[in-house]
C-alpha positions, 0 to 999 in steps of 0.5 A: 327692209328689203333684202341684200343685193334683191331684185326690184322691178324697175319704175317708170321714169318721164319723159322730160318736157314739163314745163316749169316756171322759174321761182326767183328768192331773195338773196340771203346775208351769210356770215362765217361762224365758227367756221360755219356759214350761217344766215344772220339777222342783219340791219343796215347801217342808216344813210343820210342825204344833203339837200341845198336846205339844211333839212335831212333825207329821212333815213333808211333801214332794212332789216333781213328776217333770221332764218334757218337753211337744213339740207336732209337726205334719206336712208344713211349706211355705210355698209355692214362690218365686216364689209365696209368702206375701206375709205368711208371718208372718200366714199362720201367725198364726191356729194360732199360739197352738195350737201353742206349747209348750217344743218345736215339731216339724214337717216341713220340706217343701222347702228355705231357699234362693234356690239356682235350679237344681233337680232337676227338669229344665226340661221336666218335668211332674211332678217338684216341687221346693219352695223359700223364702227363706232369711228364711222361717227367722226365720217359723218361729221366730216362729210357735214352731217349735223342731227342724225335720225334713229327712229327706224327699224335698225335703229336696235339690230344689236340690243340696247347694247348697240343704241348706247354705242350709237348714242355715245359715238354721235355725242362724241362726234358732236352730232345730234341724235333725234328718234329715240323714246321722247327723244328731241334732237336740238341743232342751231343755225345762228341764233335760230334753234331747231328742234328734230321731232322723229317717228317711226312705226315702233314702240322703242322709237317715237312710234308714228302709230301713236298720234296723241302722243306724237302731238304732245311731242311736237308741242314739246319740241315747240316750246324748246325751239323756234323752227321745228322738223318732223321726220317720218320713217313711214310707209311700204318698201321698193320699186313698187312703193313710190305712190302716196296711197293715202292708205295705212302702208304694211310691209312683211307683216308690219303696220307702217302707218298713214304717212299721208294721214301722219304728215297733215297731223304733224302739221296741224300739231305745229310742225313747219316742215315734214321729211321723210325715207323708209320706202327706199325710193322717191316719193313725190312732195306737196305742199299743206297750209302753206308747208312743204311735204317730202314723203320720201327721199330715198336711199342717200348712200348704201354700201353694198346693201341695198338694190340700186337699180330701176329708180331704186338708185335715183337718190336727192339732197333737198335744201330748205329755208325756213324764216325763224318764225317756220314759214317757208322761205325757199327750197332747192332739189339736188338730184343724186344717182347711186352707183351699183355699190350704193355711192352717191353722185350729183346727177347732171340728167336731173333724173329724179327731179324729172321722176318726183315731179311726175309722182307729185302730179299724179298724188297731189295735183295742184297741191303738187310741190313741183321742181323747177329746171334749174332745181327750185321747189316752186311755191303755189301762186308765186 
């Protein structure tokens, strides 16, 4: 974890000046569920036509394929009680309307709970453990938030003690939790069931480390759900972490895995699409077999304690579309900028599409999964 208020080296940013080709989608069918818009399954009603015989047109039907629209975003705090929003609801009301969708995913930085004995010891001076009221569940539902992650490193700042409270609050807020040991976070949009399989580098999580076992899990959450999502809490921290190295990554010490080596196996497991935070910055997004890669979406919202300078305060909601067979169907990149105090703001510059299209050039190539002017993730060959 990078410390408090730290100073980081700024990254570059591009120039603009790429050029884009526009990647048109059909238009998708909503209908109001609860509430709730929700992509359906529709059929047409058949037609007929007269002719000056008696002989009927033949009649014709199209059917719209179901499927399955999720918005996801990086790492999630809301600051650490004491010090904490004093509207956390107003804190998040300005991107609320950017990141509505069937579904909302996001990391869940730290722990609900008012437990106080933390892992860290009394003395120290850089080990950070982070917490919020266990009402704050309620804040993240309103703001739309539906499955949130606790594979990562502050998933257990506060015992055992603070994953039950965390645990208990989310269910209470009707939000599914994913991450935790053989831990599978089920959502549905419509009819489609999808399944939240989420890794981090630690044994009191689903551990990334451990691909035989991440793979039977995957397979696991194959049987209980149509679309699956694998979410990765991999790799180095800070300014200068942005690039894939296709290395196993370490930080203070810690192995925290081969997010390159993790994700083409989650995959080639069965996994339709791959999202991912922990490096606290942007990270480029390929395309493998045909599925979209995003190897890091940042810091999404951190009240006061994180660095939000240089690209560290670049920030994304990412749209996805998946038929309910999990074959792709259409993406879409919001940019968002981070204010000094960690809030979230829909960037108008579209500064960190410019700045993960030139990170996904230089990782990916033509395997690059490149942003579109008006914010389309482009589909190879299309």
């Amino acid at each position: 974890m990078v410390g408090k208020h730290s100073a980081r080296a700024q990254s570059r940013r591009p120039a603009p000046g790429r050029r884009f080709v526009v990647w048109f989608v059909p238009t998708l069918v909503l209908v109001a569920v609860g509430g709730v818009g929700v992509v359906a399954n529709i059929q047409r009603a058949p037609t007929t036509t007269s002719t000056t015989s008696t002989t009927q047109a033949p009649v014709t039907t199209t059917t719209v394929v179901a499927t399955v629209t999720l918005a996801a975003v990086g790492d999630t705090e809301l600051g650490d009680s004491p010090d904490v929003p004093a509207n956390p609801g107003a804190y998040l009301q300005p991107i609320k309307a950017a990141l509505a969708a069937p579904i909302v995913f996001g990391n869940l930085e730290g722990t609900l709970t008012d437990a106080t004995t933390s892992k860290c010891a009394a003395t120290s001076s850089d080990c950070y453990a982070f917490r919020v009221p266990t009402s704050f569940a309620s804040v993240y539902r309103a703001a739309g938030f539906t499955v949130l992650n606790s594979a990562n490193n502050h998933s257990h700042d506060f015992g055992e003690q603070g994953v039950t409270d965390t645990t208990r609050a989310l269910l209470g807020a009707g939000i599914a939790q994913a991450g935790l040991p053989g831990q599978i976070g089920l959502v549905r949009d419509g009819d489609v069931k999808v399944a939240f399989v989420d890794f981090a580098p630690y044994s009191n999580t689903n551990d990334l480390l451990n691909f035989s076992a991440a793979s039977q899990l995957i397979a696991r959450a194959r049987q209980l759900a149509s679309v699956v999502v694998v979410y990765m809490h991999a790799g180095s921290e800070g300014a200068g972490a942005d690039h894939i190295t296709r290395q196993s990554e370490t930080y203070v010490g810690e192995d925290r895995g081969n997010p390159y080596a993790f994700a083409h196996a989650a995959i080639d497991d069965g996994a339709d699409l791959v999202i991912a935070s922990g490096p606290h910055v942007l990270r480029g997004m390929e395309w493998y077999r045909e599925h979209l890669i995003a190897y890091s979406l940042g810091d999404f919202a951190n009240f006061h304690d994180f660095s939000a300078s240089g690209s560290l305060d670049l920030s994304a909601i990412l749209h996805v579309t998946l038929r309910a067979t999990g074959t792709f169907a259409a993406a879409h990149f919001t940019s968002v900028l981070l204010t000094p105090s960690g809030q979230p703001f829909v960037d108008p510059s579209h500064a960190a599409a410019t700045f993960v299209n030139q990170l996904s050039t230089e990782d990916f190539g033509d395997n690059a999964a490149l942003i579109a002017p008006s914010g389309d993730v482009q589909v190879p060959g299309a």
